[in-house]
C-alpha positions as CSV (number, residue, x, y, z in Angstrom):
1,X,118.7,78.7,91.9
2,X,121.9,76.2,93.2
3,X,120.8,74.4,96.2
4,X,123.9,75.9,97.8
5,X,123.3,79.3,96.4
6,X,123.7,82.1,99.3
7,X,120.1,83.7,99.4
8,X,119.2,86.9,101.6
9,X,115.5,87.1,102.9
10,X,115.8,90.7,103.5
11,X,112.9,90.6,106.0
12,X,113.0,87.2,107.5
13,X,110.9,88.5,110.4
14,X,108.4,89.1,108.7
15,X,105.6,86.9,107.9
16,X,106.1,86.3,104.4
17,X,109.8,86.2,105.5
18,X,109.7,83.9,107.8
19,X,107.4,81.7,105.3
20,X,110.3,81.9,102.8
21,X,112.8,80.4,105.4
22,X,110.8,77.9,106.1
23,X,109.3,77.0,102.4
24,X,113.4,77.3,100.9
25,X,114.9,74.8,103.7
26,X,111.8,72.2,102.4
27,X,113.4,72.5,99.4
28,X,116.6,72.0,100.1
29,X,118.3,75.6,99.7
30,X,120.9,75.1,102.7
31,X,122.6,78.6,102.2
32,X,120.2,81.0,103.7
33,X,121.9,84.3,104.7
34,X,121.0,87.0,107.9
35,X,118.1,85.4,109.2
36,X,117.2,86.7,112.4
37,X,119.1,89.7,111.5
38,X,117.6,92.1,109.7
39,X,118.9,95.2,111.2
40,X,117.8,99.1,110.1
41,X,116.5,98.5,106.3
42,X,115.7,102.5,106.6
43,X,119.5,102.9,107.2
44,X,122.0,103.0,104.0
45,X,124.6,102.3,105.7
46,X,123.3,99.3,107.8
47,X,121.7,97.8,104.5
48,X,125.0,98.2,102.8
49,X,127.1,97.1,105.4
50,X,125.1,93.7,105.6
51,X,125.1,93.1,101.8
52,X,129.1,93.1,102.1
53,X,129.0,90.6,104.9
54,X,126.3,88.1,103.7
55,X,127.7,88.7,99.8
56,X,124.2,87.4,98.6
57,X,123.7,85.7,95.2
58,X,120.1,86.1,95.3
59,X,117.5,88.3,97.7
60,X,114.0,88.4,98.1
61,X,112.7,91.3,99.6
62,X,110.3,91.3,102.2
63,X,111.3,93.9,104.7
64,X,109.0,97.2,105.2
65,X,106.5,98.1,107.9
66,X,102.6,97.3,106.9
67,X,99.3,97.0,108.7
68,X,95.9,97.4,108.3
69,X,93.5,100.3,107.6
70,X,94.1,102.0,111.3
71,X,97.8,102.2,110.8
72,X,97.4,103.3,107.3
73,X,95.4,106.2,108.6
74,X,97.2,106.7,111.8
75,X,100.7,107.1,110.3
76,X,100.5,107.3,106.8
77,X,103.9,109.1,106.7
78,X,106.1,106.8,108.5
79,X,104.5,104.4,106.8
80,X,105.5,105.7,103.2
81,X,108.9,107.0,104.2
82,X,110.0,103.7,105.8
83,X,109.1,101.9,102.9
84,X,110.2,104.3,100.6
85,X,113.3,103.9,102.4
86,X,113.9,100.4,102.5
87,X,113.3,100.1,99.0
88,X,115.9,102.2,98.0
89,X,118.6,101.3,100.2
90,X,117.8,97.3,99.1
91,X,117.9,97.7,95.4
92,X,120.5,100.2,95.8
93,X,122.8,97.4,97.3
94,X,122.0,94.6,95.6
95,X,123.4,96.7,92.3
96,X,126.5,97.4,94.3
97,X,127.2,93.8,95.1
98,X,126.1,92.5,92.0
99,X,123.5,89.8,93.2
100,X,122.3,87.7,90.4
101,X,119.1,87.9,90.8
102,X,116.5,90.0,93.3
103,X,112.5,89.6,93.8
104,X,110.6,92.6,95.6
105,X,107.4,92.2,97.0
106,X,104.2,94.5,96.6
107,X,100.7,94.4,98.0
108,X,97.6,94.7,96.0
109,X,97.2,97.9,97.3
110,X,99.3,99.3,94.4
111,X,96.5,98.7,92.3
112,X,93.9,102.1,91.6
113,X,90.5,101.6,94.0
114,X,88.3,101.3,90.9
115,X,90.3,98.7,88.7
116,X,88.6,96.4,86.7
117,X,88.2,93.0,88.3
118,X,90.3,90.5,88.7
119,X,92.9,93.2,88.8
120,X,95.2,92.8,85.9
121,X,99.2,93.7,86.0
122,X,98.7,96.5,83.1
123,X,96.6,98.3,84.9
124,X,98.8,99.5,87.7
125,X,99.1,103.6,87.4
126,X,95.9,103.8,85.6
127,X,93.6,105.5,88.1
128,X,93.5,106.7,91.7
129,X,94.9,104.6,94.8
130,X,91.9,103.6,97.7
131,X,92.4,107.0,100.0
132,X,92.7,104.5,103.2
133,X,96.1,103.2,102.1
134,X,97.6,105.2,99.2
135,X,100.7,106.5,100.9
136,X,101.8,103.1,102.0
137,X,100.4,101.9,98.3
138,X,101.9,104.8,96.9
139,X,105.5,103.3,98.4
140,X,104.9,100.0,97.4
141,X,103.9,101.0,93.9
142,X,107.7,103.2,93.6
143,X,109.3,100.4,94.8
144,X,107.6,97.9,91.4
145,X,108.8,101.3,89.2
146,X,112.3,101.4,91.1
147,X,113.0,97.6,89.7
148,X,112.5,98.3,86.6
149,X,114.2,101.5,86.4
150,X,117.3,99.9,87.5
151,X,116.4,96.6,84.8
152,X,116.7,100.0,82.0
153,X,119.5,101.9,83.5
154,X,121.6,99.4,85.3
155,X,120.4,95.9,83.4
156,X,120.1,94.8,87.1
157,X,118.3,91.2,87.3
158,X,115.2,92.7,89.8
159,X,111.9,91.5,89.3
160,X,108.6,92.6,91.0
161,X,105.9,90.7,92.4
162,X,102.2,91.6,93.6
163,X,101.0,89.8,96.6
164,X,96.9,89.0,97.6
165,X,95.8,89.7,101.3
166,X,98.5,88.0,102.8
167,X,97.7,85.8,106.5
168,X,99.5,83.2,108.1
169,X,102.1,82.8,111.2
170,X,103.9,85.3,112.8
171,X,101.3,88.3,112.3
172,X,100.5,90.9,114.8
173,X,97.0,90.5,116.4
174,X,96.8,93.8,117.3
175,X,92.5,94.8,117.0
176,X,93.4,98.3,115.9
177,X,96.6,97.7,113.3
178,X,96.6,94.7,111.7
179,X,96.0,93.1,108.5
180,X,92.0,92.1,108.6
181,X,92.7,88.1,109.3
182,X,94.9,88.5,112.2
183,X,92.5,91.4,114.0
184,X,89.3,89.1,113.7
185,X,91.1,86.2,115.0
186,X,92.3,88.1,117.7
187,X,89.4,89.5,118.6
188,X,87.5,86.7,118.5
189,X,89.6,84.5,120.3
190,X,89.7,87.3,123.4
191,X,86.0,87.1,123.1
192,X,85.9,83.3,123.4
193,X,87.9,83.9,126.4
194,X,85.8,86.5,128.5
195,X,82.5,84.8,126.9
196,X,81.7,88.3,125.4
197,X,78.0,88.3,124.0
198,X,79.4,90.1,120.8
199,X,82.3,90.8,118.3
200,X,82.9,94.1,116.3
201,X,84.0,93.8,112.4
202,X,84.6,96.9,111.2
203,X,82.8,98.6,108.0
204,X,80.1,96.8,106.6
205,X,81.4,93.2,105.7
206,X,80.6,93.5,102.0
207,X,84.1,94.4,100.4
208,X,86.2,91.7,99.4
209,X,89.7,90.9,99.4
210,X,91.8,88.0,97.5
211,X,93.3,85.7,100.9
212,X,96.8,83.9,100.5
213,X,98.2,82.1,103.2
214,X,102.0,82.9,103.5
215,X,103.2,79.4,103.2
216,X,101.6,79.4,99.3
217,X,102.4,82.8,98.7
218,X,106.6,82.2,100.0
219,X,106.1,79.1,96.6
220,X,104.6,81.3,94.9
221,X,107.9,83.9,95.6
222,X,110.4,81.1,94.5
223,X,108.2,79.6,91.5
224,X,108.8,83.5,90.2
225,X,112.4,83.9,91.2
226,X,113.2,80.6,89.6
227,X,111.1,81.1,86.3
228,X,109.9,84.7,85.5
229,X,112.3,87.5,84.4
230,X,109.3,89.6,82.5
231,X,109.8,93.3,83.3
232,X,106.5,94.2,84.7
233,X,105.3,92.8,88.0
234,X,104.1,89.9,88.5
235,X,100.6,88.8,90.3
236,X,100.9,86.6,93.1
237,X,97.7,85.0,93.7
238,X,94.3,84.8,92.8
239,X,90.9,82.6,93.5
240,X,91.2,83.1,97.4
241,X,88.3,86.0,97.3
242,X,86.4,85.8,100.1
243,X,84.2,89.0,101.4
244,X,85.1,90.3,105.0
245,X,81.4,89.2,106.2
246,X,82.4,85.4,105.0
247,X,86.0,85.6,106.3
248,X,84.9,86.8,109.6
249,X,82.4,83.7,110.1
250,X,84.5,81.1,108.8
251,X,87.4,82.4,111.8
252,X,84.5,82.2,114.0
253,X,84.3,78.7,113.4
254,X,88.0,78.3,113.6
255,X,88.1,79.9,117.2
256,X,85.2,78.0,118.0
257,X,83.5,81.6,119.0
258,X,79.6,81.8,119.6
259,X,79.2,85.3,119.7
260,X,76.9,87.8,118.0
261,X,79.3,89.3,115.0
262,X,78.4,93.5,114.8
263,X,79.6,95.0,111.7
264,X,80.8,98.8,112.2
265,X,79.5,100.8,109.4
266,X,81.3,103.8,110.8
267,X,84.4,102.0,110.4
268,X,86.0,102.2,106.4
269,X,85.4,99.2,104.0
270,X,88.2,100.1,102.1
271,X,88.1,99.1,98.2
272,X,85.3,97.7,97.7
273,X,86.8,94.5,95.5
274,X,89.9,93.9,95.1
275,X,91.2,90.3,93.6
276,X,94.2,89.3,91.1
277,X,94.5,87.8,87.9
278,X,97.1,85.2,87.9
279,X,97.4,83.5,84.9
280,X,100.9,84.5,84.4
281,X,101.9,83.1,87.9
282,X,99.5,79.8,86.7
283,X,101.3,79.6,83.3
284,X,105.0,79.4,85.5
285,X,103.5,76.4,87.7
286,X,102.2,77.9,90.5
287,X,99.1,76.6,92.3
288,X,97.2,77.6,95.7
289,X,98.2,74.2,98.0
290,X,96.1,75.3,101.1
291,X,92.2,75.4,101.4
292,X,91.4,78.3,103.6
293,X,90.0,77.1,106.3
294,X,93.5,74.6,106.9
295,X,95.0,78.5,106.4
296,X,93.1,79.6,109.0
297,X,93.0,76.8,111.5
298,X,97.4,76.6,110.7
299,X,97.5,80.1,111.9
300,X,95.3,79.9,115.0
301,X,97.6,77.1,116.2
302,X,100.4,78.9,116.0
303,X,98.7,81.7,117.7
304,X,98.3,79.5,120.6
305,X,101.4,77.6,120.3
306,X,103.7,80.8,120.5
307,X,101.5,81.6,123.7
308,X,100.0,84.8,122.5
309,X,96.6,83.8,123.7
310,X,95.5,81.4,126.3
311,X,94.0,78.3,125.3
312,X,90.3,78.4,126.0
């Protein structure tokens, strides 16, 4: 991409939008379009409205509701339509307005519950979804098919791209709806606080999960813009596994917590394993920057920096 190339974050408030303002200004892209101003992404008209005022050469796509296993099961219908939604109207727009290139972003959710490990791109579509998320997956996983649809149809430049477990500033650290990182430090750092003898961690701390901070996942987002144009998605991370019993101890330390940690077995696991292969996204250049404990220790300082918690 030009340096003074327009580029749309659609989604700049969310995490891994925000982490692409911040990671394209470091590199010098001074043309960034809308942020702060999403608007409705479930609305056409809002969505195409905004296209013909930022007139966007490029757009990486970041917008759509997510959160952890209690929202997937609480509202796994707004939670599919929304997505569904903003999808459509995104890709639908960029077409219209002729952007030169787009990158959307999936989770690893999209993936079936029992694919073979490290979870390679060709097997997306070859077995069932985890039950816990598959609605919001089941979104995610349309929107990889949409892109490529409109690649065959249109010959619109739209690539897709697979992100790990996803943490980092600017996450909700809500105990009941949030992605797993953000509850646990949450938790534990309101625990910290009242000097509570013990911390729940829900399910049974075995399943594991591939970790990317947003900072090296919003690289990892420009590395592909600037350097893939494969059809098929793209993986966007891998060697950050880490199982939930490990993750929540190492936060632990980071919050400086003392506390007994009591693993819910009522409470779902999820998939049992899920991790990416990225060789493709190593072949373009990528490479993880941030050790996960400096991920973790980043995030829990802007945690108390943006005053969501008091300091202990």
């Amino acid at each position: 991409m030009e340096k003074d190339a327009r580029i749309y974050v659609a989604g700049s408030g969310t995490p891994v939008g925000q982490a692409l303002v911040r990671v394209l200004e470091r590199h010098g892209y001074g043309a960034i379009v809308g942020v702060g101003d999403d608007g409705d992404f479930t609305d056409a008209r809002a969505v195409e409205e905004a296209f013909a005022t930022l007139a966007p050469d490029y757009v990486f796509v970041t917008a759509g509701r997510s959160g952890g296993i209690g929202l997937n099961r609480r509202e796994p219908a707004g939670l599919m339509r929304d997505n569904l939604l903003v999808v459509s109207h995104v890709l639908e727009s960029a077409r219209r307005h002729h952007v030169r290139k787009l990158l959307y972003l999936a989770g690893s959710c999209a993936y079936p519950r029992a694919c073979p490990q490290p979870m390679r791109e060709e097997a997306l579509m070859t077995g069932p979804l985890e039950p816990t998320s598959a609605p919001y997956a089941l979104a995610k996983l349309a929107g990889l098919v949409l892109c490529g649809a409109y690649r065959t149809q249109y010959g619109s430049p739209f690539v897709a791209a697979i992100a790990g477990d996803s943490f980092g500033p600017g996450d909700e650290l809500d105990p009941e709806d949030s992605h797993v990182v953000a509850a646990l430090m949450g938790k534990m750092h309101r625990a910290r606080c009242a000097e509570a003898p013990s911390v729940e961690v829900w399910g049974t701390g075995a399943a594991r999960r591939d970790f990317i901070f947003v900072d090296d996942l919003a690289e990892a987002c420009l590395c592909v813009m600037e350097h893939d144009d494969d059809l098929g998605p793209i993986n966007l991370g891998g060697g950050g596994e880490l199982s939930i019993a490990e993750l929540a101890a190492l936060i632990r330390d980071v919050v400086g917590y003392r506390g007994e940690l009591r693993f819910d077995r009522a409470r779902p696991d999820g998939a049992p394993l899920k991790t990416l292969d990225g060789r493709r996204l190593a072949a373009l250049g990528w490479q993880r920057r941030t050790p996960m404990r400096e991920a973790l220790e980043r995030t829990y300082e802007w945690f108390l920096g943006a005053g969501l918690g008091e300091r202990p």
